[in-house]
C-alpha positions in Angstrom: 0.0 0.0 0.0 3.2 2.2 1.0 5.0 1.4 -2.1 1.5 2.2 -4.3 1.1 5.3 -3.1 4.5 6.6 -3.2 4.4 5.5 -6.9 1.4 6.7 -7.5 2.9 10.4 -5.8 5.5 10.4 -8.0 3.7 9.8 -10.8 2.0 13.2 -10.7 5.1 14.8 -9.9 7.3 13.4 -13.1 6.2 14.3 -16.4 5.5 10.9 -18.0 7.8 9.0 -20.1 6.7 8.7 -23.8 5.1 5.4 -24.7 7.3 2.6 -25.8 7.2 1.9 -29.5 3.9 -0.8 -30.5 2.0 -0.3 -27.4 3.3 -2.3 -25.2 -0.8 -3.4 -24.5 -0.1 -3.2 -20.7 -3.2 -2.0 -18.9 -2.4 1.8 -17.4 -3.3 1.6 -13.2 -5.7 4.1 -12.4 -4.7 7.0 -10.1 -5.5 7.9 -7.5 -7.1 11.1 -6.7 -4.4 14.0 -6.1 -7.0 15.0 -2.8 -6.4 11.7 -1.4 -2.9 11.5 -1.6 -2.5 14.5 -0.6 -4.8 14.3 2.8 -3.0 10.7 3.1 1.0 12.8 3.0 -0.1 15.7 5.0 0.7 14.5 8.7 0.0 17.6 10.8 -3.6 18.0 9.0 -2.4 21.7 8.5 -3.6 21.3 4.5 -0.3 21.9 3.7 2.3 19.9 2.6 5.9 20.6 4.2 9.5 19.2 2.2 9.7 16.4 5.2 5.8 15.1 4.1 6.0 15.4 0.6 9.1 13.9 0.4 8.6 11.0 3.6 9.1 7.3 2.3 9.8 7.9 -1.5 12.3 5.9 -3.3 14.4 8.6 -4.8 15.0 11.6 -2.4 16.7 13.8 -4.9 13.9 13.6 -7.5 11.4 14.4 -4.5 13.1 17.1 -3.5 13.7 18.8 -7.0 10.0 18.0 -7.5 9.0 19.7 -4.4 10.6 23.0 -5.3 9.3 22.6 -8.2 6.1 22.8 -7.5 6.2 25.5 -4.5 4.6 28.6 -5.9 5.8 31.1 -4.0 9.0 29.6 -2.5 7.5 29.1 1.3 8.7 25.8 1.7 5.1 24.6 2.0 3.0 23.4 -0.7 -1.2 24.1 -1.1 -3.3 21.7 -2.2 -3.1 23.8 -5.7 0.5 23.6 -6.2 0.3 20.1 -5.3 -2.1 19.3 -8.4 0.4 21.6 -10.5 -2.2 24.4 -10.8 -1.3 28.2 -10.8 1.5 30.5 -11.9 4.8 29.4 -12.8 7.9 30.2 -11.0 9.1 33.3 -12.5 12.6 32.7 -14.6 11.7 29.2 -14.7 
């Protein structure tokens, strides 16, 4: 269930891979809601997501992290539930 969700985390944050050539006719998993997962990560039920949360039991730290400040907005260290589903402005120069 760990491993699943931490999977299916990641998967929102990492822009998918293109397809392999011929299809591959593997079934996709259905994801889970970003809500969910993000009511399941955020510990402290402040509706916000710290670094330590976001980035607690995934596989590849580094990726987390980069993802993380990735999607933090406005550079508070914390992330919304919006910047967690990847909505709203860009960082500006990036």
């Amino acid at each position: 269930m760990k491993a699943t969700l931490i999977a299916l985390t990641l998967g929102l944050l990492v822009s998918q891979a293109p397809a392999a050539p011929g299809g591959g006719g593997a079934t996709p998993k259905k994801k889970a809601a970003p809500e969910k997962v993000f009511k399941k990560k955020d510990k402290d039920n402040d509706s916000l997501l710290s670094k330590n949360e976001f980035v607690q039991g995934a596989k590849d730290t580094a990726k987390s992290n980069s993802a993380f400040d990735k999607k933090d907005k406005n550079a508070d260290g914390k992330l919304t539930l919006s910047e967690f589903k990847g909505e709203g402005k860009k960082k500006k120069g990036k």
